[in-house]
C-alpha positions, 0 to 999 in steps of 0.5 A, a space after each residue: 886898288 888896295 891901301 898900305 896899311 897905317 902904322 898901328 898894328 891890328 894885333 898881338 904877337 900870338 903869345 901874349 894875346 890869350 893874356 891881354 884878353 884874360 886880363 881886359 877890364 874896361 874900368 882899367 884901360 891899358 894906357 894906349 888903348 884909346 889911341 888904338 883899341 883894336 889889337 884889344 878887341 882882337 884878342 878877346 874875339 879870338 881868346 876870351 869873346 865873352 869875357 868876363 870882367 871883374 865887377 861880374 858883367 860881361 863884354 862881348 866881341 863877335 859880331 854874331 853875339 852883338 848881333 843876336 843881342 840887339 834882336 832880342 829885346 825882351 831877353 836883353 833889355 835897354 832900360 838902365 835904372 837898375 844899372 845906372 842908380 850906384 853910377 848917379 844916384 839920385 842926380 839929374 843924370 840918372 834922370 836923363 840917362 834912365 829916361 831917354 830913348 836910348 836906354 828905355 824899353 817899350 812902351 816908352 821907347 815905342 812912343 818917342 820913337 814913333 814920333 822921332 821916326 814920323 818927323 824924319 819922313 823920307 821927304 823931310 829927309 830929302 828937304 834937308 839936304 839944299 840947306 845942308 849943302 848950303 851950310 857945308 859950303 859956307 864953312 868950306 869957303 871959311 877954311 878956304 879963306 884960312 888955310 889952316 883949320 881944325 875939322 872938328 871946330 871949324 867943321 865936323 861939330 858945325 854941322 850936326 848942331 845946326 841940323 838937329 837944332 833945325 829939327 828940333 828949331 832951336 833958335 840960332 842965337 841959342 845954339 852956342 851952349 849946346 856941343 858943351 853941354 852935350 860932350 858933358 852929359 855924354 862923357 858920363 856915360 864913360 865905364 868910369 867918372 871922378 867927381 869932377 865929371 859928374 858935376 859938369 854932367 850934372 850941371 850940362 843936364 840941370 842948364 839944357 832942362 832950363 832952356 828946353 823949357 822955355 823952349 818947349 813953353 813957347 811952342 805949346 803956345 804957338 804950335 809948328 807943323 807937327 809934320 816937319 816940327 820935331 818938337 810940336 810932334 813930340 809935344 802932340 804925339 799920343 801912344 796908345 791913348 798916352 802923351 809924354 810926360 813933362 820930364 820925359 818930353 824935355 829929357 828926350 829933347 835933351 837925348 836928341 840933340 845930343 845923339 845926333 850932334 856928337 855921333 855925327 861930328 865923329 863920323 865925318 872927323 873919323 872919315 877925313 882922318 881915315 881918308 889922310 891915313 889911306 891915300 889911295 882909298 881917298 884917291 879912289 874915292 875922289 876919282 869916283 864920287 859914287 862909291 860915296 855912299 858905301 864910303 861912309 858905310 866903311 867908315 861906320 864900320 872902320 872907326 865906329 862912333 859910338 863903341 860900346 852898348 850895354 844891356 841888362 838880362 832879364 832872364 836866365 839865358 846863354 851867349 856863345 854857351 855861356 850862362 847868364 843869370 837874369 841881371 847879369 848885364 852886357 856890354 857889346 863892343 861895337 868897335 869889335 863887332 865891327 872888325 869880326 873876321 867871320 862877317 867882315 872880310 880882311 877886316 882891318 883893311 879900309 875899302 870905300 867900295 865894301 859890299 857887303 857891310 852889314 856893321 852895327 854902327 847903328 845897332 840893330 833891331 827895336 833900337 836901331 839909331 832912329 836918325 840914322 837916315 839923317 846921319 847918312 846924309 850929314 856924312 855923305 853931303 860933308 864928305 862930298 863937298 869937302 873932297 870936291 873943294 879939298 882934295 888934297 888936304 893934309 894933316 898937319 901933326 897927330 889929330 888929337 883923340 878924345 880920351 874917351 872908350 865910349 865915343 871914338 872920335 877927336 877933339 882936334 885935327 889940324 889941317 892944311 887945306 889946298 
């Protein structure tokens, strides 16, 4: 069963594609391309798919070229203290962004990510899923109760902040704080930032270390299980003779539960818009429960979360026969990747039974998403339950898009629900 296509146009006209690609800078972005980026990604794939933007670095939109960047982690590192000094300088989010597993190289990386990936064992994974299940039919049988609804407040955001504040046991009346400081802290990873978003940043990241500490103070004196306790994991965990430091210890806390919260929210935001928007794809979705799983994969792959990447070369090399010096950085557009002709068949078609579907939504590689296991189930168990509960929900006006090229999501969608 094949879809009509929403109303967005996936491409240029042939004559004026070569000249929107020639001229792309994501520090000057067309004012409809965060309503919809891919005619844009289109036409630097085809024209210019290692394009060269005006402050010298460059973005890249094959899927191929992404791929062979995230492999190769020596060539092309993740560590952003050169980068990232003229963007914060010495603030508190230069701190937070240069130390975080994200944006760190090995050793670092390896340790925090040691410890992330013990503590989100298949089986912890598996206990997960009885509370998730719980906590979305709570908020189900709320918007039931109402009607009309936001899927974001009332549902997409509720979701993440409570598992990854389970993870990390982050108590309940202390989680009301932690989606803003999050949008504020990630927002400043934006391709460009006035004063005033660099302050909230800043502040976001100085008020998460001040409750992180407290936090992390309580449990070195009363120990979790390092098994099941993210925190007291990271707190006792040891990479070749060395634990983490203070501030790399808090600063990773702080990339946790910001990585898992906001990613996660536009996932299942991203899925139910989609869904509205392909009726007969949610049609044969709801008539088959099974294809769950590759629906969630396809709207990875569709409406990516996270849409741009960015490394450093650390020696001379070439991408697609284009030279790159040592210190030229990179950015990949995942968004593009993701919709890449030569890996994805009719690409701009959504198809909840897609195989394969090889995307890059978690990247690939030493940095691939360490909680991307846990993000899979948060998307299928929500999905799951609210189709079953709500299966001819409806939007009621245009959901509205947050104004951000990074992070590809909404900040509200309101719906009817039935």
């Amino acid at each position: 069963m094949t879809s009509a296509a929403p109303a967005l146009a996936p491409r240029f006209p042939l004559d004026r594609a070569e000249a929107v690609a020639r001229a792309f800078d994501l520090r000057r972005l067309p004012p409809d391309f965060i309503a919809n980026p891919y005619p844009y990604y289109h036409a630097l794939r085809a024209h210019d798919p290692v394009h060269r933007m005006p402050d010298g670095a460059f973005l890249l939109t094959r899927w191929r070229d992404c791929d062979a960047v995230y492999r190769d982690a020596g060539t092309f590192s993740s560590d952003k203290r050169i980068e990232f000094k003229p963007k914060f300088g010495d603030s508190l989010l230069y701190e937070h962004h240069t130390t975080s597993l994200v944006f760190s190289d090995p050793p670092l990386h390896t340790q925090v990510r040691r410890a992330i990936q013990g503590a989100l064992s298949a089986r912890v994974i598996a206990g997960m899923e009885p509370g998730l299940v719980a906590l979305v039919d709570r908020l189900l049988a709320r918007m039931a109760e109402r009607r009309r609804v936001d899927l974001i407040e009332d549902f997409a955001a509720a979701i993440p902040v409570e598992i990854i504040g389970n993870l990390l046991a982050v108590p309940q009346a202390d989680r009301g704080p932690l989606r803003g400081w999050s949008l504020a802290i990630l927002g400043a990873l934006e391709p460009v930032l006035d004063d005033a978003q660099l302050a909230r940043g800043n502040a976001a990241v100085r008020d998460f270390l001040a409750y992180l500490a407290e936090l992390v103070a309580e449990r070195r004196r009363r120990p979790g299980d390092p098994e099941k306790d993210l925190l007291t994991r990271l707190i006792q965990g040891e990479h070749e003779g060395r634990r983490l430091s203070e501030t790399e210890l808090l600063q990773n806390c702080v990339f946790i539960l910001n990585a898992g919260h906001e990613t996660t929210t536009n996932l299942i935001g991203n899925a139910l818009v989609t869904l509205a928007q392909w009726p007969a794809e949610r049609g044969r979705l709801i008539a088959d429960p099974a294809l769950m799983k590759t629906a969630v994969e396809e709207v990875l792959r569709f409406e990516s979360s996270n849409q741009l990447g960015n490394r450093r070369v650390t020696e001379d090399t070439e991408i697609g026969g284009v030279p790159m010096p040592a210190g030229t950085l990179i950015t990949l557009c995942i968004g593009a990747a993701n919709r890449d002709p030569e890996q994805f068949e009719d690409p701009d078609r959504f198809d909840v039974a897609r195989t394969p579907n090889r995307h890059l939504a978690f990247a690939t590689g030493i940095h691939m998403c360490a909680g991307m296991t846990v993000a899979r189930l948060e998307g299928r168990v929500a999905l799951e339950r609210f189709l079953a509960r709500f299966p001819d929900y409806e939007l009621e006006g245009e959901p509205v898009r947050s104004p951000r090229a990074r992070f590809r999501g909404f900040v509200s969608i309101p719906v009817r629900v039935m």
